[in-house]
C-alpha positions as CSV (number, residue, x, y, z in Angstrom):
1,X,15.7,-141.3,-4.9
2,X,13.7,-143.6,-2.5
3,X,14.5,-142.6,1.6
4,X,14.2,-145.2,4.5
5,X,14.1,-143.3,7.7
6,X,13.2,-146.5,10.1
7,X,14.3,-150.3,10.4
8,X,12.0,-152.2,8.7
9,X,12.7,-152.3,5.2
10,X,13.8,-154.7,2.7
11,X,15.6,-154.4,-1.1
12,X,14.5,-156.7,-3.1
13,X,17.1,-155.5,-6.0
14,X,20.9,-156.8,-5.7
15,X,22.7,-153.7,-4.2
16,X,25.8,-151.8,-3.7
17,X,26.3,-150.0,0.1
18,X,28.5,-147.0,0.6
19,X,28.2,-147.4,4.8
20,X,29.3,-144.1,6.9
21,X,27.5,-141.2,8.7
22,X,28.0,-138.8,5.8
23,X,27.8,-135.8,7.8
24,X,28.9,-133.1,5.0
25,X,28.7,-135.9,1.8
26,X,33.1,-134.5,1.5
27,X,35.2,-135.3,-0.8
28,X,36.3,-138.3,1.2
29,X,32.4,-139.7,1.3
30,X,31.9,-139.1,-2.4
31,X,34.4,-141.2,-3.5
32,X,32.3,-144.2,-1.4
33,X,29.3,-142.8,-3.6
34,X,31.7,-143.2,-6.9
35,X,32.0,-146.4,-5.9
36,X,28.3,-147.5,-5.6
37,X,27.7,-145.7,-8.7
38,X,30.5,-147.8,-10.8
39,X,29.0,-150.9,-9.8
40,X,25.4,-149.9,-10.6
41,X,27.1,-149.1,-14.2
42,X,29.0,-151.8,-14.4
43,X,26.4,-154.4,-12.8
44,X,23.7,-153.4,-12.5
45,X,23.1,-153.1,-8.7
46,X,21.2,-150.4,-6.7
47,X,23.4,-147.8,-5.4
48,X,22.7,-147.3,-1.9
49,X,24.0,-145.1,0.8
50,X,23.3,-146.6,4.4
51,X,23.6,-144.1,7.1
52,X,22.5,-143.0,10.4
53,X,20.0,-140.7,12.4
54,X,20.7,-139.4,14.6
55,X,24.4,-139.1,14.5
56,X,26.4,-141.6,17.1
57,X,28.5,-138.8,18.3
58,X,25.2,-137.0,19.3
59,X,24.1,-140.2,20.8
60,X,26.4,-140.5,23.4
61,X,27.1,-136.8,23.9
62,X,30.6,-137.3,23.4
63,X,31.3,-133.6,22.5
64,X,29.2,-130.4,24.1
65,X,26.7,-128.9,21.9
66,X,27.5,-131.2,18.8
67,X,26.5,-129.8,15.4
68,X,26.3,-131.5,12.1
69,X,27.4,-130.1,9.0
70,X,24.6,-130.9,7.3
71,X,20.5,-131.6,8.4
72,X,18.9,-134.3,8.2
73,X,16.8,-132.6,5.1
74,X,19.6,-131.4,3.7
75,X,21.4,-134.9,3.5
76,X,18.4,-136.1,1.8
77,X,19.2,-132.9,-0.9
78,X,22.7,-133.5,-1.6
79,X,22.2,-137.3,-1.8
80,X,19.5,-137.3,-4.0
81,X,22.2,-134.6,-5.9
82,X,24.5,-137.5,-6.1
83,X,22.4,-139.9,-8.0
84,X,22.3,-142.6,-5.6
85,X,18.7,-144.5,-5.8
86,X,18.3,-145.3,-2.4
87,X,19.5,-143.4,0.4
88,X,18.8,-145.2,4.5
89,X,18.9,-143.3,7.3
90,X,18.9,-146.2,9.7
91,X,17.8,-145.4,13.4
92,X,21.3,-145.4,15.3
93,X,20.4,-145.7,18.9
94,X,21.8,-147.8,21.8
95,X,19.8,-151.0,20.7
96,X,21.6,-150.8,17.1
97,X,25.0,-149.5,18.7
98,X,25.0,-153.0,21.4
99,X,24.9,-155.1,17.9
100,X,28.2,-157.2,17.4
101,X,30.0,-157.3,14.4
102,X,28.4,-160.3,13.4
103,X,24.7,-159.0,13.8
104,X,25.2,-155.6,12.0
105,X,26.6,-157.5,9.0
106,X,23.8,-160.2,9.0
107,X,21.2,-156.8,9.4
108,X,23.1,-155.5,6.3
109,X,23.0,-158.6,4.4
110,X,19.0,-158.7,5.3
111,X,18.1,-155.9,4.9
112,X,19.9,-154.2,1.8
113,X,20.7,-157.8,-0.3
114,X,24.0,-156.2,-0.4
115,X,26.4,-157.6,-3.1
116,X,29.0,-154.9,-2.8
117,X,30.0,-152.9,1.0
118,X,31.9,-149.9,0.4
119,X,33.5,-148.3,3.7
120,X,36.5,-146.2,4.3
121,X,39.6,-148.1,5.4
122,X,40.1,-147.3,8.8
123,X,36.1,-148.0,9.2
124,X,35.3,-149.4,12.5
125,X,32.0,-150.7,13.4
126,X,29.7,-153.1,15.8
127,X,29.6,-152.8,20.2
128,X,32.7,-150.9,21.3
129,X,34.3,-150.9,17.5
130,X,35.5,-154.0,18.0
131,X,34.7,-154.6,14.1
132,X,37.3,-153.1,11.4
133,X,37.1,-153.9,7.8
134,X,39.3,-156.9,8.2
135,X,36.3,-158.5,10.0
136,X,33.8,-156.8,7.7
137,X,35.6,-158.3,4.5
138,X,35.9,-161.7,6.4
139,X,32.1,-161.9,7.6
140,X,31.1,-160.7,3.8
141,X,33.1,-163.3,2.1
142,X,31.0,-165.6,4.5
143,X,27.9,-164.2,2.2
144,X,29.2,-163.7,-0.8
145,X,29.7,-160.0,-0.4
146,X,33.1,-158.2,-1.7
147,X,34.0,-155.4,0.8
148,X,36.3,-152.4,-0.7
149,X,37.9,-150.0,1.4
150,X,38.7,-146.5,0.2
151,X,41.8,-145.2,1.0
152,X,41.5,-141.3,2.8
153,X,41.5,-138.7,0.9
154,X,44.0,-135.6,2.1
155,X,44.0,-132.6,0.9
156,X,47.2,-130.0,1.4
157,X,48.3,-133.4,3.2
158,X,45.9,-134.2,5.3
159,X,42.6,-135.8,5.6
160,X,40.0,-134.4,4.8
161,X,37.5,-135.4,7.4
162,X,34.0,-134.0,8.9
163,X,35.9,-132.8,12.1
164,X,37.9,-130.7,9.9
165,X,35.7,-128.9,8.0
166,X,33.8,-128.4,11.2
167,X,36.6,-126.5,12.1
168,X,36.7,-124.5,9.4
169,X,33.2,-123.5,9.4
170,X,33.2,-122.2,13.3
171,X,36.4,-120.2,12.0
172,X,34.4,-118.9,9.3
173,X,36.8,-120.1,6.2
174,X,34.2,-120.5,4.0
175,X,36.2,-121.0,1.1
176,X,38.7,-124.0,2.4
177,X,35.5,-125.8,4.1
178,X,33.9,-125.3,0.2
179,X,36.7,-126.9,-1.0
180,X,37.0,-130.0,1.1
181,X,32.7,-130.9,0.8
182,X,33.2,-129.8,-3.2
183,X,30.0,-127.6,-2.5
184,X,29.4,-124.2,-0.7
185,X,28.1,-124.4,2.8
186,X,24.6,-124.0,3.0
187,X,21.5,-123.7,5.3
188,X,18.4,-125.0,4.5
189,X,15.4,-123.0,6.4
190,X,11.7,-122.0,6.0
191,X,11.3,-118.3,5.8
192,X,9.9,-116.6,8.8
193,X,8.3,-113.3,9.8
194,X,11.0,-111.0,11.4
195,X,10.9,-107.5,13.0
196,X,11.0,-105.6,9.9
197,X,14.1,-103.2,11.0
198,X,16.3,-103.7,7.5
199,X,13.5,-102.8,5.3
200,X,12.8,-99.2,7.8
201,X,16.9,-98.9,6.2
202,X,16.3,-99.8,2.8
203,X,17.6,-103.3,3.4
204,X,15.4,-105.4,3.5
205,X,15.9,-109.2,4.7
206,X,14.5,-112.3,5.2
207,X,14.9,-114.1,8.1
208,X,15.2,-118.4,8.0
209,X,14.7,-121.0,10.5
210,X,17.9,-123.5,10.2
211,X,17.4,-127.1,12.1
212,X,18.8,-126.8,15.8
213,X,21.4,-129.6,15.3
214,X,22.9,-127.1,12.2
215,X,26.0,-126.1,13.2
216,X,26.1,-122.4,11.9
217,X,29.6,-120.2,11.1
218,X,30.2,-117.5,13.4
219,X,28.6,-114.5,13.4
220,X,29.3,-112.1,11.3
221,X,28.2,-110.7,8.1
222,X,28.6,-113.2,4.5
223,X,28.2,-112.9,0.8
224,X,26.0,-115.4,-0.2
225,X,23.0,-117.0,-2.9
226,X,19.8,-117.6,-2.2
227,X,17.7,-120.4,-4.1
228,X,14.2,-119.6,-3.6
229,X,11.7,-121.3,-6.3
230,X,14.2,-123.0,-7.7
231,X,16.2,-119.4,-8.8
232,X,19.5,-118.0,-7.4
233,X,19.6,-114.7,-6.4
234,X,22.7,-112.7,-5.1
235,X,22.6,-111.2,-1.3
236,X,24.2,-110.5,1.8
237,X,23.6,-112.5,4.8
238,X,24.2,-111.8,8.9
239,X,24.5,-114.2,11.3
240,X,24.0,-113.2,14.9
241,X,21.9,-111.4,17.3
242,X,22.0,-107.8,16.0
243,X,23.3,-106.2,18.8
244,X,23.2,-102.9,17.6
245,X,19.2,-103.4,18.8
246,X,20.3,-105.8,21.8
247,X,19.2,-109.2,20.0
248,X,19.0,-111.8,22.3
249,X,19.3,-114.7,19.9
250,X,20.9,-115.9,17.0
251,X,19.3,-115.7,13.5
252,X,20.1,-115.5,9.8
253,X,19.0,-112.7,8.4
254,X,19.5,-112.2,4.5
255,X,19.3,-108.7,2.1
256,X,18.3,-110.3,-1.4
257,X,19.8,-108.4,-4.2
258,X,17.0,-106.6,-6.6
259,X,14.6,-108.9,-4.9
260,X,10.8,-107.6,-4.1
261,X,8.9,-111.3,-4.3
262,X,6.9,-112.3,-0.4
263,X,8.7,-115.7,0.2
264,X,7.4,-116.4,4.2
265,X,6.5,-119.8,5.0
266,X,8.6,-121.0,2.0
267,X,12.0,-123.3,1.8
268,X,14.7,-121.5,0.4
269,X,18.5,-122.6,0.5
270,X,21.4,-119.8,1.7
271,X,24.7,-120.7,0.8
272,X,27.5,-118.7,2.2
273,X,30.7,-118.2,-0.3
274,X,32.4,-115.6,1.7
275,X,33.2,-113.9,5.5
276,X,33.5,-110.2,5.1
277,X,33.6,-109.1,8.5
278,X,32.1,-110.2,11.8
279,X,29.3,-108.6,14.2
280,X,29.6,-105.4,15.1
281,X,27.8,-103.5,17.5
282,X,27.4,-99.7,16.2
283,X,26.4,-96.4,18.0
284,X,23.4,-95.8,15.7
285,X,21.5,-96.7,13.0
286,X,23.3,-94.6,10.5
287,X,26.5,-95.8,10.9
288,X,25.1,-99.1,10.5
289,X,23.7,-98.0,7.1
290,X,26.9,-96.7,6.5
291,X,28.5,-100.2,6.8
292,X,25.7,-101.7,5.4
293,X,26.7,-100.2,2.2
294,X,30.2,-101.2,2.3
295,X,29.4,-104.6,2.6
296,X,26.6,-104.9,-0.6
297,X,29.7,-103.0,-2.4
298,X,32.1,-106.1,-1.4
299,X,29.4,-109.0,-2.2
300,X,29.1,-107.4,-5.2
301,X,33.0,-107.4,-5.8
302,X,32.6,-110.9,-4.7
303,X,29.7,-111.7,-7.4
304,X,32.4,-110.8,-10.1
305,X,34.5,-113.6,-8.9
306,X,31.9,-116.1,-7.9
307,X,32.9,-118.4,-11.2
308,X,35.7,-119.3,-9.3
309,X,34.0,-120.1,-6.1
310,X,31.2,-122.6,-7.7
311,X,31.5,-126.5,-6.7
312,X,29.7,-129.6,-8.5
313,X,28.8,-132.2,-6.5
């Protein structure tokens, strides 16, 4: 998969453009990808997905510590999942945002060679929204382009959106928000060096670096995978800031099942399948260890089951 991460760029092949922020890559924004994909089958176009960096809600601060589902690296990891060939992160800021409805079409048409648009139907675009696809499919049919709209897809009758699952995850229903992106949420990090305390308790962790703008479910303890060199392994994961040793941040720290390899300074992916009970703050270290040991006993439970958990993009 080829990635554009600035303006200037051109696509000399014939395309097809799924167009949204694809913050998650849901079920909703896959069926933009099926789409694209169809008419690269069927016509041979370039299937292209044409987002934005950094998010427009971020942008104009709209909404008080904004997260995105998913990092910028890990969009680039599900996309190229997908089997799109070419995926743009175009440079959303207040320059691109002032462009009319006009202009952003005519930078589409230039810059993509766009023979196909694909959008959802309530899309909205250009200076103050004041585009919708009504205008995008009459400026396309100016150029020859055929602009589809996809209807919203609900689930348990109603839409599944990236607000939604954003809701899910900071109430820590892992398995509903799984559902809705058809994937298990994950965080993509580089291994760091931590203070050593779970290994003094026979539990040793390793601790990960997620992007800033990741928004992170609540603390608590999880059941989780960890792909590191391109193998799964089984763990336990805690988010929070350990207050049983007065923490003052928050940090993932994972216990990798029969696991003994050094990973620090690598890339590993922790997905989270499961909540199985929040942050506690315990008297001492034993009970801790105590606790510890009913939680490795319920991921394991959890392991038994994980067929039923698992998600293909």
């Amino acid at each position: 998969m080829k990635i554009y991460e600035t303006g200037n760029f051109k696509i000399e092949e014939e395309s097809a453009v799924a167009i949204g922020n694809f913050d998650g890559i849901h079920l909703g924004h896959q069926e933009l990808i099926k789409t694209v994909l169809d008419y690269r089958r069927k016509c041979g176009y370039k299937a292209v997905i044409f987002s934005f960096d950094p998010h427009p809600v971020d942008l104009f601060g709209k909404i008080e510590n904004f997260r995105t589902i998913l990092s910028v690296e890990e969009k680039k990891y599900v996309a190229a999942r997908t089997g799109v060939d070419i995926l743009i992160q175009y440079p959303f800021d207040y320059d691109f945002a002032s462009l009319s409805p006009e202009e952003f079409v005519e930078l589409l048409y230039s810059r993509t060679n766009c023979r196909v648009l694909v959008v959802g139907e309530n899309y909205c675009f250009g200076k103050n929204r004041a585009g919708n696809i009504d205008t995008l499919r009459e400026l396309g049919r100016q150029k020859g382009i055929t602009v589809i709209g996809i209807p919203r897809v609900k689930v348990d009758g109603a839409r599944v959106s990236s607000t939604r699952i954003r809701g899910l995850i900071k109430e820590g229903n892992m398995e509903y928000a799984a559902m809705l992106l058809n994937k298990p949420y994950f965080v993509m990090g580089k291994v760091v060096k931590g203070y050593e305390r779970g290994r003094s308790m026979n539990f040793p962790t390793v601790n990960i670096e997620p992007d800033k703008k990741k928004l992170l479910p609540p603390d608590g303890v999880y059941f989780s995978t960890v792909l590191a060199d391109k193998k799964e392994y089984y763990g336990m994961s805690n988010i929070g800031k350990n207050p049983t040793f007065d923490g003052d941040h928050r940090k993932i720290e994972t216990h990798i099942f029969d696991f003994n390899k050094d990973i620090y300074g690598k890339e590993i992916i922790i997905t989270f399948y499961k909540k199985i009970r929040g942050e506690i703050k315990f008297e001492s270290k034993e009970k801790l260890i105590s606790q510890l040991k009913r939680d490795m006993r319920e991921c394991i439970f959890c392991e038994n089951s994980l067929d039923v958990l698992k998600y293909e993009l």
